[in-house]
NULUMFI-798349 format. One record per residue (C-alpha): residue number from 1; y, z, x. Coordinates in nm, 2 decimals. Layout:
N
{num = NUM | v = Y | w = Z | u = X}
...
END
This chain:
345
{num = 1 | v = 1.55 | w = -1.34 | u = 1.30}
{num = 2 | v = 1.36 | w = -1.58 | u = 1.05}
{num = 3 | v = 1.20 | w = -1.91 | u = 1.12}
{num = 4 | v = 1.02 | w = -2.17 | u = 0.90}
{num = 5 | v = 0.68 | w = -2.26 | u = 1.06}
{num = 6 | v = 0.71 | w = -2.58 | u = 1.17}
{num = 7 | v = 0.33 | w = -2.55 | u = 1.38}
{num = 8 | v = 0.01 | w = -2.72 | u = 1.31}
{num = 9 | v = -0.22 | w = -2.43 | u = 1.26}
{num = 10 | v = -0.56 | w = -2.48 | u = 1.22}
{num = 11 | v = -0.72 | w = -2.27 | u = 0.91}
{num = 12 | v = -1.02 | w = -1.99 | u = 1.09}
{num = 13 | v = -1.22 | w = -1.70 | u = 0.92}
{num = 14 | v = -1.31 | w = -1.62 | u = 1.29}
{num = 15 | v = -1.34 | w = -1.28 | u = 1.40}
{num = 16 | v = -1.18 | w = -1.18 | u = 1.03}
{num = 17 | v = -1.39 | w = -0.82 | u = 0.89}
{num = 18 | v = -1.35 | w = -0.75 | u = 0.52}
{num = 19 | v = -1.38 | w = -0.40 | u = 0.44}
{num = 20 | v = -1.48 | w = -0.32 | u = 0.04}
{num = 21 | v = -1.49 | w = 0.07 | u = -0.07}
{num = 22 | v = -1.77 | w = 0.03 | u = -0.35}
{num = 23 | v = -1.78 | w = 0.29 | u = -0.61}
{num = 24 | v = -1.97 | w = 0.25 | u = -0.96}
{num = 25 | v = -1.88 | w = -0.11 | u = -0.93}
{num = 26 | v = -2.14 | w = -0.23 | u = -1.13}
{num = 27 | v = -1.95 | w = -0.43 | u = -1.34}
{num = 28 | v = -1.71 | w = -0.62 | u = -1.07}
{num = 29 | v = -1.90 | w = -0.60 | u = -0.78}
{num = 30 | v = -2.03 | w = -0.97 | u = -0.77}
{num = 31 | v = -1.75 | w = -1.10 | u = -0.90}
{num = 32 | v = -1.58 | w = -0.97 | u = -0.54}
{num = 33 | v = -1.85 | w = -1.11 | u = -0.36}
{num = 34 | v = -1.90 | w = -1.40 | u = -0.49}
{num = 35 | v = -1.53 | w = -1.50 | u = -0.43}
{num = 36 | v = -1.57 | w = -1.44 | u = -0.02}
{num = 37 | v = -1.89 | w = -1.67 | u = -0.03}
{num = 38 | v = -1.73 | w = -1.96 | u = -0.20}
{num = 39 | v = -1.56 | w = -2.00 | u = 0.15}
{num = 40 | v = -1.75 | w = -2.28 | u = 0.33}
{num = 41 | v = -1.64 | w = -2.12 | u = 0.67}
{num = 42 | v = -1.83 | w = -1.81 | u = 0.70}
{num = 43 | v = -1.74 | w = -1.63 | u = 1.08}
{num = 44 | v = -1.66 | w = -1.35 | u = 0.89}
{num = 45 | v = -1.83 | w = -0.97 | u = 0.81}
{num = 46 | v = -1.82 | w = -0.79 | u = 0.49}
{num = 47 | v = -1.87 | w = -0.44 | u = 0.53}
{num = 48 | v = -2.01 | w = -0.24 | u = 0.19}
{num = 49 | v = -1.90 | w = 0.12 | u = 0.17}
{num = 50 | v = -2.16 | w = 0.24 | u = -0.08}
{num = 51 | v = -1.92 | w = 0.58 | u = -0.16}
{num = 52 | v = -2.19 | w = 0.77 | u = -0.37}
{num = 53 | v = -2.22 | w = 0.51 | u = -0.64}
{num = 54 | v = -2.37 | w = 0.66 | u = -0.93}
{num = 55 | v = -2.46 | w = 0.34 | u = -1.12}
{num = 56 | v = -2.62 | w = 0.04 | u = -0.98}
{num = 57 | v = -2.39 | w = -0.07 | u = -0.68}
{num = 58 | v = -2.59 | w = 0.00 | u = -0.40}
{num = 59 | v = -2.85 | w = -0.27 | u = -0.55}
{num = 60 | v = -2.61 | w = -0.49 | u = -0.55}
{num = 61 | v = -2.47 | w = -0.42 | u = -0.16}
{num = 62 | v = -2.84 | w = -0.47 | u = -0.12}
{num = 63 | v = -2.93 | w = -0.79 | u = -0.29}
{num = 64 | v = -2.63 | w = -0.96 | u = -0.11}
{num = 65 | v = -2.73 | w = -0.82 | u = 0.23}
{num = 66 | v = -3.10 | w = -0.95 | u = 0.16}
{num = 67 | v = -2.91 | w = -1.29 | u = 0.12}
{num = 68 | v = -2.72 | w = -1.28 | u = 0.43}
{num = 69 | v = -2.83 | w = -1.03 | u = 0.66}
{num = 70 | v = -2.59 | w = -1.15 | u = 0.93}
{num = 71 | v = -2.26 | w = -1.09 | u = 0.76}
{num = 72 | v = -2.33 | w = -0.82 | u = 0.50}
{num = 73 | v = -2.33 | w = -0.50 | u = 0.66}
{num = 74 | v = -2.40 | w = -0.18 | u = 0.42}
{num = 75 | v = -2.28 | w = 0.22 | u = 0.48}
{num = 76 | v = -2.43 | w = 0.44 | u = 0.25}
{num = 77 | v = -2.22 | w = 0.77 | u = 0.22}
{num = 78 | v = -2.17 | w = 1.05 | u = -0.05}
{num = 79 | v = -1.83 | w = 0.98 | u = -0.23}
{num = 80 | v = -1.58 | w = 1.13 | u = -0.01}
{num = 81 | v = -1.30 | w = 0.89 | u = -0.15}
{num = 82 | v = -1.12 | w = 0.55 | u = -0.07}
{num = 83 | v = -0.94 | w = 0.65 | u = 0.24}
{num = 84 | v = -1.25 | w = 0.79 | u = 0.40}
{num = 85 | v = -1.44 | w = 0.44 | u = 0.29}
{num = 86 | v = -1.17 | w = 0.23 | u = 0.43}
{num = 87 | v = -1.21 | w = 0.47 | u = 0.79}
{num = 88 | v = -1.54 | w = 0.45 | u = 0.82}
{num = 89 | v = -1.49 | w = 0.05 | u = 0.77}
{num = 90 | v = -1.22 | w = 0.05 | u = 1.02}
{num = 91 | v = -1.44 | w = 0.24 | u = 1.25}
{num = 92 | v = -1.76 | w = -0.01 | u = 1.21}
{num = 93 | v = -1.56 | w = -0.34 | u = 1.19}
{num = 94 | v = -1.58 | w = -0.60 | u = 1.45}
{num = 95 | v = -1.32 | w = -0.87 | u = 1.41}
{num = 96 | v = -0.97 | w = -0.93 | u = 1.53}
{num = 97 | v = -0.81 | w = -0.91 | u = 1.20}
{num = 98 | v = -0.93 | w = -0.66 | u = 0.89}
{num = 99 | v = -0.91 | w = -0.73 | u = 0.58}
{num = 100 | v = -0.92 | w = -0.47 | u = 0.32}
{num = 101 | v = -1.05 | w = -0.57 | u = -0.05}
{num = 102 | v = -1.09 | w = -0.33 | u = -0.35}
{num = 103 | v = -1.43 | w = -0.41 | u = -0.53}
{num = 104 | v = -1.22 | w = -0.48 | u = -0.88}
{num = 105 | v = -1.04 | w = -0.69 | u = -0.75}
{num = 106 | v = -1.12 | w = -1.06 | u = -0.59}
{num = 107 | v = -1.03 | w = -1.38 | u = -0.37}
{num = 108 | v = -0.79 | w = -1.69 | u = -0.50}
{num = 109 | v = -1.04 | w = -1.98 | u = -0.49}
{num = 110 | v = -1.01 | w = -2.18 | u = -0.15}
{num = 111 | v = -0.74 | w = -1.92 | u = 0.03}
{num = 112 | v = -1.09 | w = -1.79 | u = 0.28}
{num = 113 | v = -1.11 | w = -2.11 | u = 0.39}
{num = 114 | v = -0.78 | w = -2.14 | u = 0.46}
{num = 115 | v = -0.63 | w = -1.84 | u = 0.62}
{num = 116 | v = -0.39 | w = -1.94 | u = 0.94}
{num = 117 | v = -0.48 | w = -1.66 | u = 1.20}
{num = 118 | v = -0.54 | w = -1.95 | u = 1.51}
{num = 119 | v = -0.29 | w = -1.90 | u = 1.74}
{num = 120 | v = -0.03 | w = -1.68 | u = 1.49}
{num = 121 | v = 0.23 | w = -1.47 | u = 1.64}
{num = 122 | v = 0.25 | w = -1.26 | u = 1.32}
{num = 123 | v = 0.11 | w = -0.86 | u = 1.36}
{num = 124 | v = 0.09 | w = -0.84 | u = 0.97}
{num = 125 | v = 0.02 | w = -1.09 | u = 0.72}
{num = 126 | v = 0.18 | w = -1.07 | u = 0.39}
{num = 127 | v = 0.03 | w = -1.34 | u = 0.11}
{num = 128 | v = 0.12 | w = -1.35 | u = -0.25}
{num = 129 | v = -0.11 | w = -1.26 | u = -0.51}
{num = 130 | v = -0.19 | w = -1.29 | u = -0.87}
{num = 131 | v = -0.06 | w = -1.20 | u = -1.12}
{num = 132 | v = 0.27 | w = -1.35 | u = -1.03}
{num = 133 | v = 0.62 | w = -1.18 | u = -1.06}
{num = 134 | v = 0.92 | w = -1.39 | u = -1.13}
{num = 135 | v = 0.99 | w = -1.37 | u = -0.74}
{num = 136 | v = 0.85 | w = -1.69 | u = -0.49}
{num = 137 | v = 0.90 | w = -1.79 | u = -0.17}
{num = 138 | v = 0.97 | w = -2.18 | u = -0.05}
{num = 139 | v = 0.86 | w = -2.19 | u = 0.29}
{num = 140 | v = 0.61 | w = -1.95 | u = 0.50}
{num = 141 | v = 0.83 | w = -1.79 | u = 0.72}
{num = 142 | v = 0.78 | w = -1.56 | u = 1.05}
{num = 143 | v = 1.05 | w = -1.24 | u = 1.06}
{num = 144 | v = 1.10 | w = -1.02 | u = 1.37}
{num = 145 | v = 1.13 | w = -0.73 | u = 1.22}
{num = 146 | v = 1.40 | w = -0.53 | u = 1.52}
{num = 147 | v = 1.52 | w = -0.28 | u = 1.27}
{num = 148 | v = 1.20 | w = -0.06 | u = 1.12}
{num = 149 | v = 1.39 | w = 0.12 | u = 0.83}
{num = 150 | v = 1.43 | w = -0.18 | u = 0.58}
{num = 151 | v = 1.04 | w = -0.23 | u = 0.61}
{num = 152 | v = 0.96 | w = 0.11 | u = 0.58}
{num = 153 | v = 1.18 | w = 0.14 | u = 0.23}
{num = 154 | v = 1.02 | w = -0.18 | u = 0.14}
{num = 155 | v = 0.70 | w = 0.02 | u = 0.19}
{num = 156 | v = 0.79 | w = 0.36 | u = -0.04}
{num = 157 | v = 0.96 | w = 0.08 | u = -0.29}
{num = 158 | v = 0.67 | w = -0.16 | u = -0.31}
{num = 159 | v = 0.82 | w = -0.29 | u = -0.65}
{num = 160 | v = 1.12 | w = -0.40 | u = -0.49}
{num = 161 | v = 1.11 | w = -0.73 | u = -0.36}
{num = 162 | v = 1.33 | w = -0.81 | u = -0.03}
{num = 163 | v = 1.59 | w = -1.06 | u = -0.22}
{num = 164 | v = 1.32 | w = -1.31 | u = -0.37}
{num = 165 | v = 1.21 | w = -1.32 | u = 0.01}
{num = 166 | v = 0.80 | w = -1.28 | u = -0.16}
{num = 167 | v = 0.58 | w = -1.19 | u = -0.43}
{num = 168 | v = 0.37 | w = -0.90 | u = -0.27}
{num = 169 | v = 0.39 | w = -0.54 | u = -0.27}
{num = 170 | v = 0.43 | w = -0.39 | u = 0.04}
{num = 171 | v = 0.26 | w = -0.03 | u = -0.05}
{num = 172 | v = -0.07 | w = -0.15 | u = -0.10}
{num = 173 | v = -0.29 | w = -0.28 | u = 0.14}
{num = 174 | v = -0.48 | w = -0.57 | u = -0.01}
{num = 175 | v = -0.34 | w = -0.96 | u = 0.03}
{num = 176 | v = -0.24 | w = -0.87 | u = 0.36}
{num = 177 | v = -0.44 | w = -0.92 | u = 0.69}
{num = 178 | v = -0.41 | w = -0.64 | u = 0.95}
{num = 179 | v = -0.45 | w = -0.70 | u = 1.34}
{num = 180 | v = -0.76 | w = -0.47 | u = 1.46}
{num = 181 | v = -0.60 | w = -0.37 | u = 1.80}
{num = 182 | v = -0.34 | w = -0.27 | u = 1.63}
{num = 183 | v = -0.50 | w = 0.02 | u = 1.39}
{num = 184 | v = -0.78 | w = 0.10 | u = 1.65}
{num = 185 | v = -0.53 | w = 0.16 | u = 1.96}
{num = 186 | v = -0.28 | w = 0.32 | u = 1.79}
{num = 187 | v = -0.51 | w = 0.52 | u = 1.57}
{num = 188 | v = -0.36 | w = 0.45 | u = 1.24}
{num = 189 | v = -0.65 | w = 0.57 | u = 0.95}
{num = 190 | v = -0.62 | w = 0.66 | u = 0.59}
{num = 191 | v = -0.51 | w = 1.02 | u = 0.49}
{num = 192 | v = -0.80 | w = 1.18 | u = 0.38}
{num = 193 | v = -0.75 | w = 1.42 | u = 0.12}
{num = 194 | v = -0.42 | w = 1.26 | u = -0.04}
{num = 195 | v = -0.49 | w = 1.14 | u = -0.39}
{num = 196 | v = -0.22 | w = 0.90 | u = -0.45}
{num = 197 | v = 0.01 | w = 0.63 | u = -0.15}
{num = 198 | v = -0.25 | w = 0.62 | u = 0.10}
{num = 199 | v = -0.20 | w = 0.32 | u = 0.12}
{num = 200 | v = 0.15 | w = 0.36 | u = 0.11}
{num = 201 | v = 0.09 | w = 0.61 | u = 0.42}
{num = 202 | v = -0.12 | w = 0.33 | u = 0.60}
{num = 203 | v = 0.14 | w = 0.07 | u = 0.60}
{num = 204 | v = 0.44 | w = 0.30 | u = 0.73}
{num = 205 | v = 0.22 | w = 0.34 | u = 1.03}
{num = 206 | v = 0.12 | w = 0.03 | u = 1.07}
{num = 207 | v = 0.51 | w = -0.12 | u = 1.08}
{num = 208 | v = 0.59 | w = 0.14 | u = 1.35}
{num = 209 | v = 0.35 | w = -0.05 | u = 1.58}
{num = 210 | v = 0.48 | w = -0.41 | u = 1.45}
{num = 211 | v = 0.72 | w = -0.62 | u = 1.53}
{num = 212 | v = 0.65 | w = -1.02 | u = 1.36}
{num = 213 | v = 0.56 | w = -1.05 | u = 1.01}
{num = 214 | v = 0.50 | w = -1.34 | u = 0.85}
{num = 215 | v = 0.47 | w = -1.46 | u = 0.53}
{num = 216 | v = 0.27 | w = -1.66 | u = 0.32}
{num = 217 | v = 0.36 | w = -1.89 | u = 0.00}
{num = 218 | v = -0.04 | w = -1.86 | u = -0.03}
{num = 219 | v = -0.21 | w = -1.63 | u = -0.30}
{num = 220 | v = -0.47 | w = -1.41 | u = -0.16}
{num = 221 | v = -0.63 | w = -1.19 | u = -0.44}
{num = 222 | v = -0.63 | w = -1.13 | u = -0.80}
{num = 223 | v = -0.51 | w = -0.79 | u = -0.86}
{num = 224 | v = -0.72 | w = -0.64 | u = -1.18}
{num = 225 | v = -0.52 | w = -0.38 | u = -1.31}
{num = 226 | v = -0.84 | w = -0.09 | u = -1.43}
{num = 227 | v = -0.71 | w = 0.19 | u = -1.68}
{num = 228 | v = -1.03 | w = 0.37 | u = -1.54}
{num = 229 | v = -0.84 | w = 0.37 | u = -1.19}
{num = 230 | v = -0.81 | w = 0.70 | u = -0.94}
{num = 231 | v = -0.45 | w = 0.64 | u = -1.02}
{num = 232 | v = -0.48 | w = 0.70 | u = -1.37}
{num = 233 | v = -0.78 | w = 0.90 | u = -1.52}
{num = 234 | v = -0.62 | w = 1.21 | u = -1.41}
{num = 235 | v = -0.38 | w = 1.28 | u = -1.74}
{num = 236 | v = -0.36 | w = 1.66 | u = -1.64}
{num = 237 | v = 0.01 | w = 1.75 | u = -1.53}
{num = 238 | v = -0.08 | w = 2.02 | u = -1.31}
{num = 239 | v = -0.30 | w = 1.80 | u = -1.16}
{num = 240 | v = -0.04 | w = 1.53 | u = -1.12}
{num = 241 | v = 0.19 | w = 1.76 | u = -0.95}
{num = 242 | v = -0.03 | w = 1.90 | u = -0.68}
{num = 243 | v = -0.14 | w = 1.50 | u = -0.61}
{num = 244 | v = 0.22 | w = 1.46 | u = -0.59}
{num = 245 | v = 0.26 | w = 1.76 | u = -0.35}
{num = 246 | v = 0.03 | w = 1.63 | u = -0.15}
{num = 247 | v = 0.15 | w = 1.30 | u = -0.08}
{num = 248 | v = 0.54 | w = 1.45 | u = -0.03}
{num = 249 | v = 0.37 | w = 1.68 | u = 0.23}
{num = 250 | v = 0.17 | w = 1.38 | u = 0.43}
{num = 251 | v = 0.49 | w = 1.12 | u = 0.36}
{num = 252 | v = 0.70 | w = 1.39 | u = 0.57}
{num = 253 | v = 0.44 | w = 1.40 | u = 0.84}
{num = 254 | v = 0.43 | w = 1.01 | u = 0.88}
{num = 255 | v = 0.80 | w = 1.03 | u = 0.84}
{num = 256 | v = 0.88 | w = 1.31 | u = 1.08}
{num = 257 | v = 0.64 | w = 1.17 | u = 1.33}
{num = 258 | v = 0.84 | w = 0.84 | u = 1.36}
{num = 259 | v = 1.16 | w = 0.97 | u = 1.37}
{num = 260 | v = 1.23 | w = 0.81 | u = 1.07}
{num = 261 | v = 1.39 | w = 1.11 | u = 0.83}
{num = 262 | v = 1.66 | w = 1.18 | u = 1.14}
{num = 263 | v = 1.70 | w = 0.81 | u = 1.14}
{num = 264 | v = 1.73 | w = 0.74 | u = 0.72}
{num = 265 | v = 1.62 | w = 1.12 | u = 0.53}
{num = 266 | v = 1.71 | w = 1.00 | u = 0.21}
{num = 267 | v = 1.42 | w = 0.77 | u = 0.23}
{num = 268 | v = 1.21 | w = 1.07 | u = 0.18}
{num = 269 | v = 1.39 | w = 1.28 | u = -0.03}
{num = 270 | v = 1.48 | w = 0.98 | u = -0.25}
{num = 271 | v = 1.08 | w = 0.88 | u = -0.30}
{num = 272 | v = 1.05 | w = 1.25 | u = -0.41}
{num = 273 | v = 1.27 | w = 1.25 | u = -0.69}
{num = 274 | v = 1.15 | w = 0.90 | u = -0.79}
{num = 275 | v = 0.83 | w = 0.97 | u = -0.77}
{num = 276 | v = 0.85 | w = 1.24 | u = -1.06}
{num = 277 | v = 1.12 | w = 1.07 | u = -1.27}
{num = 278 | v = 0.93 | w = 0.77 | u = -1.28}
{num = 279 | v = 0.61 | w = 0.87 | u = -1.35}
{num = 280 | v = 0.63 | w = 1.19 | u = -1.54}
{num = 281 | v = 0.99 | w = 1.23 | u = -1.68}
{num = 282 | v = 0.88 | w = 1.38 | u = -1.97}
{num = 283 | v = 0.72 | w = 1.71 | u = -1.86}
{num = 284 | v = 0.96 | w = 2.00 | u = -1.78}
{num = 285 | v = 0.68 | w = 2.10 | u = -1.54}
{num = 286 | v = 0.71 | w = 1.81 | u = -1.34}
{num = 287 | v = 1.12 | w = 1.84 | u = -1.36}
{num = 288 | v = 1.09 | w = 2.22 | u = -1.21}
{num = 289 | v = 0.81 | w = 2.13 | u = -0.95}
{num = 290 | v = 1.02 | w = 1.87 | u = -0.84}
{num = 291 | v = 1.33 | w = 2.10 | u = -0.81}
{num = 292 | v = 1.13 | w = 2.34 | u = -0.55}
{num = 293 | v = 1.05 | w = 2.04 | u = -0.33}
{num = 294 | v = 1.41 | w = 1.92 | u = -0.33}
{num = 295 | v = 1.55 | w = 2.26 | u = -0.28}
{num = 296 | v = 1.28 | w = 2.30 | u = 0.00}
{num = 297 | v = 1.50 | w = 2.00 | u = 0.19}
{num = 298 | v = 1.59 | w = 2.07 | u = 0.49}
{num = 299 | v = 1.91 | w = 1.79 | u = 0.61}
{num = 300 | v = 2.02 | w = 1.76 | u = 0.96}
{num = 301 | v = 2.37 | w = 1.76 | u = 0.83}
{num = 302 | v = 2.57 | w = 1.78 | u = 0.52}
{num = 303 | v = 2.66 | w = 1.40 | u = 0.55}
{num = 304 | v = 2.28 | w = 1.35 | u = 0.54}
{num = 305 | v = 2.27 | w = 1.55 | u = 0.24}
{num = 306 | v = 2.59 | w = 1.36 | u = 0.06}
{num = 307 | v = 2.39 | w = 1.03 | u = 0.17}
{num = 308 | v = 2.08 | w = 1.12 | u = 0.02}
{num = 309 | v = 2.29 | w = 1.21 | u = -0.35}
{num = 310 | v = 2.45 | w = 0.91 | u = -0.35}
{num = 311 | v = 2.15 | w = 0.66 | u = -0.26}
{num = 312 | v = 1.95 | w = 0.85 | u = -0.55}
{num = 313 | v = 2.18 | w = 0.84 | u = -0.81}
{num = 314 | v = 2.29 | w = 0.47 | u = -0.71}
{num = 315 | v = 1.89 | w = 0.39 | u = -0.73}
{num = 316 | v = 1.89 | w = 0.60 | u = -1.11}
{num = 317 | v = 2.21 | w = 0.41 | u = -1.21}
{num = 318 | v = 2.04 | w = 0.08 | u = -1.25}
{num = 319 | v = 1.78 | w = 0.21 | u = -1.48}
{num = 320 | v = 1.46 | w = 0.12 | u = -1.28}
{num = 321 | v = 1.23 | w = 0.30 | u = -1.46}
{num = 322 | v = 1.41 | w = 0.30 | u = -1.81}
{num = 323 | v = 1.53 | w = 0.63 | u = -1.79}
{num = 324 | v = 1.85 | w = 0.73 | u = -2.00}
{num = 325 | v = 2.02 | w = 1.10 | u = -2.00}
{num = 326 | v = 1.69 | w = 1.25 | u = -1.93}
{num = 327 | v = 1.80 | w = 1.57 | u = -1.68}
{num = 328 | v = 1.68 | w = 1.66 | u = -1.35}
{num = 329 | v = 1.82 | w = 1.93 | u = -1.23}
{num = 330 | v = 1.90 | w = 1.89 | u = -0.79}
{num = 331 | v = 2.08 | w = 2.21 | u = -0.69}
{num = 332 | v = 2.32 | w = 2.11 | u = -0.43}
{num = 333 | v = 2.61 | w = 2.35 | u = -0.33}
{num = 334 | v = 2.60 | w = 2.45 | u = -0.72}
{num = 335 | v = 2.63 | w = 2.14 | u = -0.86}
{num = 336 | v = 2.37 | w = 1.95 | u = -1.07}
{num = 337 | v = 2.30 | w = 1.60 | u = -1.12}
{num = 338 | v = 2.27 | w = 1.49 | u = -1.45}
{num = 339 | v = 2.17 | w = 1.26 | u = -1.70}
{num = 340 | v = 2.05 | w = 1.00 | u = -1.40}
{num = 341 | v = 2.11 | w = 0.68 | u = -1.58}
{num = 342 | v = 2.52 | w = 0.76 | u = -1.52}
{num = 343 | v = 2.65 | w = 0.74 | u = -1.15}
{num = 344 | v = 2.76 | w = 1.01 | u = -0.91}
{num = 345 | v = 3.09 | w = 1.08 | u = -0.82}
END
C-alpha cells in the first residue's frame, strides 16, 4: 500500500546518533565532519570509531571532540574491521534513530537540518544520494511493506531499482536512517568476520523486523567511490573466493533463519552465481569454486530447483553485467547451462 505524504512534519536532528568507522582517514576525515556541523540544529551525537588508525585520524577524532565535547564521542580500538566498528557504535549510541556514515564519504549541504523523523510512521528511511542514477522519485512516499521477499531481493540486487520507485541502493547502509529499538531489541549487528555484503547482511535483518518504509526525494550523502576500498585492494583470486565463501555461508544463515530460502531459494542460490559471474567471470578458478557451492545446493523440491534455473538464466539473459558466451558450468540432472547471455529452455 503506498501513500504520498500529505503531513506537516516538522524537520528534528533529535535523539538522531551518527556512527563513523574511522580508519586512516586522514585525508577525508574533516571533510565528513565538517558536513554534520554545517547543520544549525545540533541534538545529535557523533560517535568516532578510531579502528587502529595508523596515520593521523585519531588527532583528528580528537581535535573535534576538544571542540564539542558534548556531541563528539571517541572509541579507540585496534582494527578489528567495519562491522565490528559499526557494533561497538550500535552498542554505545543513544538516540532514537542511527545513522551510519562512512568517513569518505559526507552529508548533502542542508539535508541535517532537515531530516523528517517528528512524528514519522516509517521504520526505515531510504534518501537519495549523490551521484545520481537516471532513476527519481516525484513525491516522498510511505510503503507498507506486507510481503518481505521483494525487499529482501531488492537488498541482494541493490543495483536494481524498484521500477524508478528511488535512487538508493538498498545493500548499503548509508543514506538511510535506522530506528534504534529496532536493531537493539531484535539484536540485529554486523557479521564480523565477512569481508564483503555486511551490509548487505544488516539490511536483510533489519526488513524482517519492518514493516513502513518511506522514502525520500531528499539526497542524503555523497557517495566517494575509493579505488583503495576493502572492496577492492584485494586483487588475489583465491582471496576473492574465500571472501566470497564467506559471505554465501553467512547469506544462508540470515536466509535460513527467516525462512526466507523455503519461502523464495533461488534468491540465494541466484546471488551465488551472480556474485562470481559478475565480479570475476574471467578466472576459471572462480567458475569451478562457484560450481562446488552450486552443486553443494540443497532444494526442497525439484520445482524449487527448475525455479531457481530459470530466474538465473532469465536474470543472465538481459546482459546485466555485460557478459556474452562466457560458460559456467551448473550441473543439474546432467545438463549444463551455457553461454549465459542466451536463455534457458
Amino acid at each position: 500500500m503506498t501513500n504520498n505524504l500529505k503531513r506537516d512534519l516538522q524537520p528534528t536532528l533529535l535523539n538522531l546518533s551518527i556512527i563513523i568507522p574511522v580508519y586512516n582517514a586522514e585525508a577525508t576525515l574533516r571533510r565528513c565532519l565538517d558536513s554534520i556541523f554545517c547543520a544549525s540544529n545540533r541534538h545529535f551525537e557523533i560517535i568516532l570509531i578510531n579502528d587502529g588508525s595508523e596515520d593521523k585520524s585519531i588527532e583528528i577524532c580528537r581535535e573535534y571532540k576538544q571542540e564539542h565535547p558534548d556531541i563528539v564521542k571517541i572509541i579507540d580500538q585496534p582494527n578489528l574491521g567495519v562491522s565490528a566498528a559499526r557494533n561497538v557504535g550500535i552498542d554505545n549510541a543513544q538516540g532514537k534513530y542511527i545513522i551510519f556514515e562512512d568517513s569518505d564519504d559526507y552529508f548533502c549541504s542542508g539535508i541535517l537540518d532537515n531530516l523528517e523523523l517528528e512524528n514519522s510512521e516509517a521504520d526505515w528511511e531510504l534518501y537519495n544520494f549523490e551521484p545520481e542514477t537516471n532513476e527519481t522519485i516525484v513525491n516522498d512516499e510511505l510503503v507498507e511493506a506486507k510481503n518481505k521477499i521483494p525487499y529482501y531481493e531488492k537488498i541482494l540486487y541493490g543495483d536494481r531499482s524498484s521500477n524508478g520507485v528511488i535512487n538508493t541502493n538498498y545493500r548499503v547502509v548509508w543514506s538511510k536512517i535506522y530506528k534504534r529499538d529496532i536493531i537493539v531489541n531484535n539484536d540485529i549487528r554486523f557479521p564480523v568476520g565477512i569481508p564483503i555484503g555486511e551490509d548487505m547482511l544488516f539490511n536483510i535483518a533489519y526488513v524482517a523486523h519492518s514493516n513502513v518504509f518511506r522514502y525520500h526525494t531528499a539526497k542524503m550523502s555523497v557517495y566517494c567511490d575509493n579505488p583503495s576500498s576493502a572492496m577492492r585492494s584485494d586483487k588475489d583470486v583465491d582471496k576473492m573466493i574465500e571472501n566470497n565463501k564467506s559471505f554465501t555461508i553467512g547469506l544462508k544463515e540470515y536466509l535460513n533463519e527467516l525462512g526466507i530460502i523455503q519461502a523464495a531459494p533461488w534468491l540465494y542460490y541466484d546471488r551465488v552465481v551472480l556474485d562470481s559471474v559478475g565480479g570475476y567471470a574471467i578466472s576459471k578458478k572462480m567458475v569451478n569454486a562457484t560450481n562446488e557451492l552450486v552443486q553443494a545446493v540443497k532444494f526442497s523440491s525439484s520445482s524449487s530447483k527448475l525455479k531457481w534455473h530459470k530466474e538465473v538464466a532469465k536474470r543472465l539473459s538481459k546482459k546485466q553485467f555485460g557478459i556474452a558466451n562466457f560458460e559456467l558450468a551448473i550441473i543439474s540432472g546432467g545438463k549444463k547451462i551455457k553461454h549465459l547471455g542466451q536463455s534457458y529452455k
